[in-house]
C-alpha positions in Angstrom: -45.3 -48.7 -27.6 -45.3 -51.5 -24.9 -42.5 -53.7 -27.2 -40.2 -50.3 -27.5 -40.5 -49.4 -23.3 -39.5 -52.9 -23.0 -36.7 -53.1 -25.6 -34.9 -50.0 -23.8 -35.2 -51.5 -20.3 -33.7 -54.2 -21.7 -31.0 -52.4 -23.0 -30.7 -50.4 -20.0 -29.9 -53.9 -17.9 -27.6 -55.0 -20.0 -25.6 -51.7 -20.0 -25.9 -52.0 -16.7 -23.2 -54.4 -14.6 -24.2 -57.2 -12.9 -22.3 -59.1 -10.4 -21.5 -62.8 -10.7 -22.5 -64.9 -7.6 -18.8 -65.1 -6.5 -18.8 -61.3 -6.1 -21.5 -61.6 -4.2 -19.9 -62.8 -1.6 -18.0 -60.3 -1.3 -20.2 -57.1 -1.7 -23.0 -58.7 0.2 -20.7 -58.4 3.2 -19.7 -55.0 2.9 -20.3 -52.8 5.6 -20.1 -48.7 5.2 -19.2 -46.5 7.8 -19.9 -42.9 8.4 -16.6 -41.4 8.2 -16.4 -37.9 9.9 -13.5 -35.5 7.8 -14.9 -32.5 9.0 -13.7 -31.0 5.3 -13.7 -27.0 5.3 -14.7 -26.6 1.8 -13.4 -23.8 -0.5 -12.4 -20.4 0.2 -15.5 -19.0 1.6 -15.5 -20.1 4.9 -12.3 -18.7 6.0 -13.7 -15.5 4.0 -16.7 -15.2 6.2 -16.2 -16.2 9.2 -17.5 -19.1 8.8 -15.2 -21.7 9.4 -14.9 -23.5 12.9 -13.5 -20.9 15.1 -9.9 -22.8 15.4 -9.4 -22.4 11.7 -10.2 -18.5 11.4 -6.2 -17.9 11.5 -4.9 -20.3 8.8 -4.8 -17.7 6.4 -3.8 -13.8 7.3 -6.0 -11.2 6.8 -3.8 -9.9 3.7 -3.9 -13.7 2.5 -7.6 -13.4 1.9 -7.5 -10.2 1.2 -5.0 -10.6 -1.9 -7.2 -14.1 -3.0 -10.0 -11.9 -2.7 -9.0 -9.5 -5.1 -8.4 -12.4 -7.8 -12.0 -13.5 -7.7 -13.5 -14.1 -10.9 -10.9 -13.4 -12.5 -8.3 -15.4 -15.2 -5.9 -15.6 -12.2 -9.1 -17.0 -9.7 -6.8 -19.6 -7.6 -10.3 -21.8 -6.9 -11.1 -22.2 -10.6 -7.3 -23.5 -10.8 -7.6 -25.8 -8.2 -10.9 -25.8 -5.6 -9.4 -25.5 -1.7 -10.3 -28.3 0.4 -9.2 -29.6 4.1 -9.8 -32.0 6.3 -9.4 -31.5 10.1 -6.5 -33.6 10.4 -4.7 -32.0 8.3 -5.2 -29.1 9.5 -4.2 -29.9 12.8 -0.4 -30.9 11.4 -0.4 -28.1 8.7 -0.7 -25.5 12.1 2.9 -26.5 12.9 4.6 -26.9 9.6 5.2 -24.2 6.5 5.7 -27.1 4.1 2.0 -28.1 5.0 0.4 -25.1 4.5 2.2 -24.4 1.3 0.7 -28.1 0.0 -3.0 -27.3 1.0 -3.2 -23.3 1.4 -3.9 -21.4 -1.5 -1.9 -18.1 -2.6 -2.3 -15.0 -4.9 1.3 -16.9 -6.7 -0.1 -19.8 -7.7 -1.8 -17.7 -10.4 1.1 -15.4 -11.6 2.1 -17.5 -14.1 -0.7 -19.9 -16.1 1.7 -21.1 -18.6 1.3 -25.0 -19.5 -1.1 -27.8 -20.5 -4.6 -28.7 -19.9 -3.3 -32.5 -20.7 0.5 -33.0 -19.3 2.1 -36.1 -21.7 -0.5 -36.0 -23.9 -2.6 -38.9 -21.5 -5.5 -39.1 -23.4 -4.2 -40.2 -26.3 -4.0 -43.3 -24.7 -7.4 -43.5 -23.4 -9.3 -45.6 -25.5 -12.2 -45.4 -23.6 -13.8 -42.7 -21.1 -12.0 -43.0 -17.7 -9.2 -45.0 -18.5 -6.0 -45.0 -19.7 -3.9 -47.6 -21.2 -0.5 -46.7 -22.1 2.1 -50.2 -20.7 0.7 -53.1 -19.2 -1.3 -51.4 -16.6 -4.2 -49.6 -17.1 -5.5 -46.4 -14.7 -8.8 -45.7 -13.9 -10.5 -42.1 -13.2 -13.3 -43.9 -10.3 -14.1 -40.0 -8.8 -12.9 -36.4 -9.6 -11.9 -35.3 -5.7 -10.2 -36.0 -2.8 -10.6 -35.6 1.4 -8.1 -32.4 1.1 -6.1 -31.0 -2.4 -2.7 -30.7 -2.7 -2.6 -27.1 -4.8 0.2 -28.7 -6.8 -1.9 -31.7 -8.2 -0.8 -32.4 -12.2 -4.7 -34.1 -12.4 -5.6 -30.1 -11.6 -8.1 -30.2 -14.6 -10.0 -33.2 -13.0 -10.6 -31.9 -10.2 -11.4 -28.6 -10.8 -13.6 -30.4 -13.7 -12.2 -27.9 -16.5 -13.7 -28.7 -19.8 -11.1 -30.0 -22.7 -11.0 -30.0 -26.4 -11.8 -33.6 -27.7 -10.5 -34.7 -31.0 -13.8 -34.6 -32.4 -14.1 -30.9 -31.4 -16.7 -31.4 -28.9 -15.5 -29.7 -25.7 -16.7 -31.1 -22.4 -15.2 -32.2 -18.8 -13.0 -35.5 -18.5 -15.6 -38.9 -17.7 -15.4 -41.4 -14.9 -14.8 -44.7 -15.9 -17.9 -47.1 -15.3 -17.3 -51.0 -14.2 -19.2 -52.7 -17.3 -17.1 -50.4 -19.9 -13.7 -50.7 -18.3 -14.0 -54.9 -17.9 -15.7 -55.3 -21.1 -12.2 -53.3 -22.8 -10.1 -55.8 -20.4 -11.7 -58.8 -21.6 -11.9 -57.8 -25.0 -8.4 -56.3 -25.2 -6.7 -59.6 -23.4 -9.0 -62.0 -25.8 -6.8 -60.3 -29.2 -3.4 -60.7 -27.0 -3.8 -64.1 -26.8 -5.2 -65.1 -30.3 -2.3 -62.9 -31.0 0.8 -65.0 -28.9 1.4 -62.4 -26.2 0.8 -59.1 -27.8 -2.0 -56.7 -29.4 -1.9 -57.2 -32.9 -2.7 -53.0 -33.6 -1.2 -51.1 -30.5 1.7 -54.2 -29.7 0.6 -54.0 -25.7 0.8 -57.0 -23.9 -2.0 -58.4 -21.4 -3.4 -55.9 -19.1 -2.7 -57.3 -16.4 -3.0 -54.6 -13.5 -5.3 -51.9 -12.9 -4.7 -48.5 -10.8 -7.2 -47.2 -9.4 -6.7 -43.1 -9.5 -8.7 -40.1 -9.8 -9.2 -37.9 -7.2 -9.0 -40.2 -4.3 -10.7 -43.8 -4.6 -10.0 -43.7 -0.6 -12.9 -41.1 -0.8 -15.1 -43.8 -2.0 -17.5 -45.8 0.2 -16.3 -50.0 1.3 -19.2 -51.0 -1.1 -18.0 -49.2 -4.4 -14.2 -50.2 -3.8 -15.8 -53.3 -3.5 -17.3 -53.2 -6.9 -14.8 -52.0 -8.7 -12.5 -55.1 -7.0 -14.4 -57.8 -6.9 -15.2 -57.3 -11.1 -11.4 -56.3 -12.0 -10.8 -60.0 -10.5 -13.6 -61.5 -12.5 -11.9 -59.6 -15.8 -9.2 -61.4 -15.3 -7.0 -58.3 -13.5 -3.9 -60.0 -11.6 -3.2 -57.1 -9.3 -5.2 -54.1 -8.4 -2.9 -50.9 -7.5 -5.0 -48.0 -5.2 -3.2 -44.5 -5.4 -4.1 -42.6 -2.4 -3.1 -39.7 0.0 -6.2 -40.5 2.3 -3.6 -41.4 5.1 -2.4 -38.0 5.5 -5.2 -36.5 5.1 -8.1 -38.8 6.8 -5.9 -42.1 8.0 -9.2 -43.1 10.6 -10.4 -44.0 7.0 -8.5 -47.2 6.9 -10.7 -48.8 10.0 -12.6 -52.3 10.9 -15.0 -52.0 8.0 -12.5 -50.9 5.3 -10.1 -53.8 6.6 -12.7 -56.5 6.8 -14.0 -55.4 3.1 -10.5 -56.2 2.0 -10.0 -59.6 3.4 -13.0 -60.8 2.5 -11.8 -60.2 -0.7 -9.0 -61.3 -0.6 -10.6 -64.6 0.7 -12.9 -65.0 -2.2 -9.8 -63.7 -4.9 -6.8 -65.4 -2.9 -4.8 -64.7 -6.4 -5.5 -61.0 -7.0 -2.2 -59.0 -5.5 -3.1 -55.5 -3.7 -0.7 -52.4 -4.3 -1.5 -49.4 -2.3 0.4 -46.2 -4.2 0.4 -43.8 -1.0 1.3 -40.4 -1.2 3.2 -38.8 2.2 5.0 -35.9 0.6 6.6 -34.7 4.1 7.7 -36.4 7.5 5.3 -33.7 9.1 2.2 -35.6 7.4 3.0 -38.6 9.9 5.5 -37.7 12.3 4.6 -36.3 16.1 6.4 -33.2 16.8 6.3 -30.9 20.5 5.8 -27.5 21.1 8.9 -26.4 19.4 8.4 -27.5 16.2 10.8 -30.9 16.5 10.6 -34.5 16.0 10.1 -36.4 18.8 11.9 -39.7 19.6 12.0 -42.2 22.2 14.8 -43.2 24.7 16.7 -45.2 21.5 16.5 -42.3 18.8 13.6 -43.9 16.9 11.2 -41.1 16.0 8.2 -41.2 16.7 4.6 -41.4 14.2 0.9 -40.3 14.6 -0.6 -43.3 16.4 -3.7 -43.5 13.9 -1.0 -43.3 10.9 1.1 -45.8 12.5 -2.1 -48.5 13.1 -3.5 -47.8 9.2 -0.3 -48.5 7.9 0.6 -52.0 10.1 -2.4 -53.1 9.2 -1.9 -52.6 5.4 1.9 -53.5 5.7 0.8 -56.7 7.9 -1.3 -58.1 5.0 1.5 -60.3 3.1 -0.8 -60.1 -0.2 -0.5 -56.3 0.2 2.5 -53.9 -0.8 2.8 -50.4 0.1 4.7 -48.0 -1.5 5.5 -44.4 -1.3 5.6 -41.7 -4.3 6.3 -37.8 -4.5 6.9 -35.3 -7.1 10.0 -33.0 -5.5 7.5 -29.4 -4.9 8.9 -26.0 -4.4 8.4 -25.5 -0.5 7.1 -28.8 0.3 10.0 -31.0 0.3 12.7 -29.6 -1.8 14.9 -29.9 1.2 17.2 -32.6 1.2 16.9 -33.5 5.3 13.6 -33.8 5.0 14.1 -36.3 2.1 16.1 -38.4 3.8 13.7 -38.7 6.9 10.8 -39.4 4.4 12.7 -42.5 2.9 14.1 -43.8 6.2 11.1 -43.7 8.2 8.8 -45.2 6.2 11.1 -48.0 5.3 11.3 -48.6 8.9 7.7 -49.4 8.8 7.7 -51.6 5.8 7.1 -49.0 3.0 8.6 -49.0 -0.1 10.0 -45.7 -1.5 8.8 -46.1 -4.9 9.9 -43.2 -7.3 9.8 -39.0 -6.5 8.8 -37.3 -9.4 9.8 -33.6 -11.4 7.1 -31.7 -11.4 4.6 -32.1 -14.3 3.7 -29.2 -16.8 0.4 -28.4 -16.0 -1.2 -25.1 -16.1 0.6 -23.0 -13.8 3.2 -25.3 -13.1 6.2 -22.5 -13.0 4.8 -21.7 -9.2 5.7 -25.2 -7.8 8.4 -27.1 -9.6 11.5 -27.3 -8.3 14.1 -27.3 -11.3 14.9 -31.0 -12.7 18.9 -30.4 -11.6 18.4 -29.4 -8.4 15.4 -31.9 -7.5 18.2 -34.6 -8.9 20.6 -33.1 -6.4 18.3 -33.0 -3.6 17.1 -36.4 -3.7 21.0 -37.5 -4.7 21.9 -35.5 -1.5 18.9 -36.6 0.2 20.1 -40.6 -0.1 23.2 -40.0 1.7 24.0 -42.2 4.8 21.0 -44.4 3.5 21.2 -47.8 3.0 20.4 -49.8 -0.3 16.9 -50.9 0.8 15.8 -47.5 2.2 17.6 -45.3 -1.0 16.0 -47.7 -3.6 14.1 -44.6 -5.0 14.3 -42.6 -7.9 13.9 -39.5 -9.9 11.3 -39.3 -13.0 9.9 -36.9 -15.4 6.8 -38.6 -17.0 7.1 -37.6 -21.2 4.5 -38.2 -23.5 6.9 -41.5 -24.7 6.2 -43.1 -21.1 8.4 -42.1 -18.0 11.9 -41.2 -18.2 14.5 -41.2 -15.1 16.8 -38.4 -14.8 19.9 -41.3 -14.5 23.0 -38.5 -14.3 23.9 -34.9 -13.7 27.6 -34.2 -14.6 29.3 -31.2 -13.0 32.0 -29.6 -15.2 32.9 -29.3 -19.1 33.5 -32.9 -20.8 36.6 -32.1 -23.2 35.7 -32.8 -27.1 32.1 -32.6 -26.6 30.2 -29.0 -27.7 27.2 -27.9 -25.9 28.9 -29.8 -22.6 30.9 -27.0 -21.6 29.0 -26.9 -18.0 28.2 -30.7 -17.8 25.2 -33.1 -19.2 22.0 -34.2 -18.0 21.3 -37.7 -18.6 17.3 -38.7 -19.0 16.5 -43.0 -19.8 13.2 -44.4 -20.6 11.9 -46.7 -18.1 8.4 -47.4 -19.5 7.3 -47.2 -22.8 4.2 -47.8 -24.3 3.6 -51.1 -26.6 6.1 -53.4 -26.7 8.4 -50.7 -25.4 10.8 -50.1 -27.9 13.0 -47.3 -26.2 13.0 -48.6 -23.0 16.7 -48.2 -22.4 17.4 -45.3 -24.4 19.1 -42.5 -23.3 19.2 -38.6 -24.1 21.7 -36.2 -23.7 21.2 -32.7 -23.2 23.7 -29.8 -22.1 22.8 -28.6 -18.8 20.4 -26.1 -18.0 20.2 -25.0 -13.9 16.8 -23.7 -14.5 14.9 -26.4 -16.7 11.5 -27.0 -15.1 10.7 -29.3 -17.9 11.7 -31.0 -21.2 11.4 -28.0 -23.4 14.0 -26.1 -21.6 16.2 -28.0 -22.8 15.7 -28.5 -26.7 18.0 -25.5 -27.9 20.7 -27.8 -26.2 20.0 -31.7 -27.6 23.4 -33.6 -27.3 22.5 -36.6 -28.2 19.0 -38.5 -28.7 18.5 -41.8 -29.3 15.1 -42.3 -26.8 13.6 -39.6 -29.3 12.7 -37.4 -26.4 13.1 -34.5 -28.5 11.7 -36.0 -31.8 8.4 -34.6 -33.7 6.8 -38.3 -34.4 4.5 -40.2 -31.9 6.0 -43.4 -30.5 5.2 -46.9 -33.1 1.8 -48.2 -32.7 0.0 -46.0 -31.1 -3.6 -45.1 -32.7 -5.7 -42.1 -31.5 -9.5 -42.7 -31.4 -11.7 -39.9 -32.7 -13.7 -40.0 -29.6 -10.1 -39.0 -27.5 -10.2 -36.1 -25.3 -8.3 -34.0 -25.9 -6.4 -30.5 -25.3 -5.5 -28.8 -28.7 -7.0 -29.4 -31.6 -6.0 -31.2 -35.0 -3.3 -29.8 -37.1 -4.2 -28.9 -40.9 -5.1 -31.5 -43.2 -5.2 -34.6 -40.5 -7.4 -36.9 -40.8 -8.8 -40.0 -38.2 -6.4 -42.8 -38.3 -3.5 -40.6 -39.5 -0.6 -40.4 -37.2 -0.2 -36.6 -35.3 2.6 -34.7 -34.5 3.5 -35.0 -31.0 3.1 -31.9 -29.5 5.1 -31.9 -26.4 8.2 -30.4 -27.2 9.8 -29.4 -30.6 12.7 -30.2 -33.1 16.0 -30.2 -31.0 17.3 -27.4 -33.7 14.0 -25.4 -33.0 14.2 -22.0 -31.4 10.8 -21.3 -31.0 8.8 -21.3 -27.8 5.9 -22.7 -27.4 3.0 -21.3 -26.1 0.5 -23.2 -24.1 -3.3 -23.2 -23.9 -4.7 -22.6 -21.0 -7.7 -24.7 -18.8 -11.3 -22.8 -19.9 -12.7 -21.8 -16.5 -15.1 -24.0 -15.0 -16.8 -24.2 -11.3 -15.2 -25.6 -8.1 -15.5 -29.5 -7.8 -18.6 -31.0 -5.4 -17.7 -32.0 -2.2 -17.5 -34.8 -0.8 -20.2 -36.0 1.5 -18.6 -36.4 5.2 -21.2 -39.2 5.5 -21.2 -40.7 1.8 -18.0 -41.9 2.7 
């Protein structure tokens, strides 16, 4: 009995991670502050009553009233997507529509439930629980909330933690990625590349060489975890570490003294480990002052003007020469499909030393026809949007992330092209940027006759021009193998067996006719909150 007890504590503490000595010195440094949100938490409180007294008016009476009525039911908004808020937020969002539509929930959102539990297929590429490994970069699930939700959020199913079909037809919520599992895969996954002269000798990938860390919010996450999750990514062998985070609109006094010093201790101990914080700002109004009417204000020159805390997180990220900072945004119906608002976005924060990385359509989660904003009009806003800018602040651009890796929307053509049948109103142009493996149709282009109200890739296949990045092709991309242990969303097709390439079930034949139905998220409960003080 004695030799068994010890055999699984061993076992237990080798499963469990354990820090080198040169990560010790960063972790053992690590300080954690208290950090106060003041999160209003679900529906309920504005329900009741009991929400602080300055929020009772966010939402109208007949706002709650029609939310209300939609309670456990299919169309329930919080088992969609749980509502969440931090004070600061708040306090912007009183002042601007295209704030409130991001974080207030509405009766619409639920009209429509069409799409899919797992937009692009993701977990086929996730060869272990947490993370996902489709190009050169991996990304990691490290928690399942953030401070606030955006009610558009394509990762809708992880945090409302909504159960999926896996492959082996056991049903269950998506997994967190754990340290020892993730660096284990990185070291073992790099080892083959080598031995193999620069690429993996089953899936063609090339070193993993980056690591995004994504979820929810890792900004949500105490110094001392970030710190774990750094600190052993480095000793993996990781070259840079990418953070995707909207915590500086919604909580920006989280990037303090303690968060700062965590960082450059790090960097002190990994000099050669790049930083790449992926920041979400969706609106000027998440980081712009405005007066009592509603407008910008600017100083004496013309320069507007930012939220001081805002302004201080992001000079002291920006300042950091090891450190980039980019912005991304999908284009979202009431948010920010407005051209002028665009063009502030990208000008501003470039003025600060943030890059505009890409805007993005819409993805085709469940209930996604409430929030997109057609792909031909968001190319024409953001087209529209990035005139009178110059090349470095207009170096954005538009994507639609596919299931064969993400595609730019290059061109939209106005008017018939003589010769060419199906062009008769003009084209829309899609290329692959990324591509999974040794990225074989990076480059490509499709063609498709134009369609004003696409919202995705499938509105367009009665209309395939031309075809050569196999957008609209039945087979899975080359070297891509699907683990019997993958989550995921539907499940296997008659007489399929494990190791045997699938259909790709994202959109059908270009001659097809058929539409496709999609299955909807099973209903599960709200996600936990975060701890105001766990943070």
């Amino acid at each position: 009995m004695r030799t068994c007890l010890k055999q699984a504590d061993e076992a237990m503490m080798k499963s469990k991670y354990q820090p080198t000595k040169r990560e010790q010195l960063v972790l053992e440094e690590v300080e954690n502050p208290r950090y106060d949100r003041q999160i209003v938490n679900g529906l309920d409180p504005f329900m009741s009553g009991s929400a602080p007294e300055d929020f009772q008016n966010f939402y109208t009476a007949q706002e709650l009233d029609d939310l209300r009525q939609l309670r456990d039911t299919e169309r329930d908004v919080e088992t969609r997507m749980p509502v969440k808020i931090t004070r600061h937020y708040f306090e912007m969002a009183k002042s601007s529509s295209a704030l409130k539509r991001l974080v207030k929930a509405s009766s619409d959102e639920t009209v429509d439930l069409e799409g899919d539990p797992d937009p692009a297929n993701q977990l086929d590429y996730s060869p272990i629980e947490g993370l996902l490994h489709k190009y050169e970069m991996g990304l990691l699930y490290v928690i399942s909330t953030c401070s606030a939700h955006c009610r558009f959020c394509y990762r809708e199913e992880l945090i409302g933690r909504k159960e999926i079909e896996r492959s082996d037809g056991t049903v269950k919520k998506k997994g967190l990625a754990k340290v020892g599992e993730v660096t284990d895969y990185i070291r073992t996954h790099n080892s083959a590349v080598a031995a193999n002269g620069g690429t993996h000798p089953e899936t063609g990938r090339p070193k993993l060489r980056e690591i995004l860390l994504s979820g929810g919010d890792p900004m949500v996450l105490p110094n001392s975890k970030l710190a774990a999750w750094f600190t052993a990514l480095a000793e993996a062998g990781t070259e840079a570490i990418r953070i995707g985070t909207k915590e500086l609109a919604f909580h920006p006094d989280r990037f303090d003294e303690a968060f700062f010093a965590t960082i450059d201790r790090f960097h002190e101990v990994y000099p050669d480990v790049s930083m790449r914080f992926m920041i979400h700002f969706n609106h000027p109004d998440e980081f712009l002052l405005k007066d009592s009417d509603g407008q910008y204000i600017s100083d004496d020159k013309g320069i507007l003007q930012w939220r001081p805390n805002t302004k201080r997180a992001i000079h002291e990220l920006a300042g950091r020469g090891w450190i980039s900072v980019e912005n991304q945004t999908p284009i979202i119906a009431g948010v920010n499909d407005d051209a002028g608002a665009l063009r502030i976005l990208q000008r501003t924060l470039k003025s600060i030393g943030v890059e505009n990385h890409y805007f993005f359509c819409g993805r085709n989660i469940v209930a996604y026809k409430a929030f997109n904003v057609p792909i031909e009009t968001a190319w024409q806003l953001l087209n529209d949007s990035q005139r009178g800018l110059s090349g470095v602040e207009s170096h954005a651009r538009l994507t639609i992330v596919h299931y064969k890796g993400k595609t730019e929307v290059s061109a939209v053509t106005d008017g018939p092209i003589a010769g060419l049948r199906g062009a008769e109103n003009g084209v829309v142009i899609f290329k692959v940027l990324r591509n999974p493996g040794q990225a074989p149709d990076r480059g490509k282009v499709t063609i498709v006759g134009r369609n004003p109200e696409a919202l995705w890739f499938d509105d367009y296949e009665d209309r395939v021009l031309l075809d050569e990045a196999g957008l609209f092709s039945q087979q899975r991309p080359s070297a891509v193998t699907i683990p019997r242990s993958r989550s995921r969303h539907h499940g296997a097709p008659k007489g399929w067996t494990p190791g045997q390439a699938r259909p790709a079930p994202l959109v059908a034949v270009a001659s097809s006719t058929e539409r496709r139905s999609h299955t909807k998220s099973p209903a599960s409960g709200p996600a936990p909150a975060v701890s105001d003080n766990g943070a």
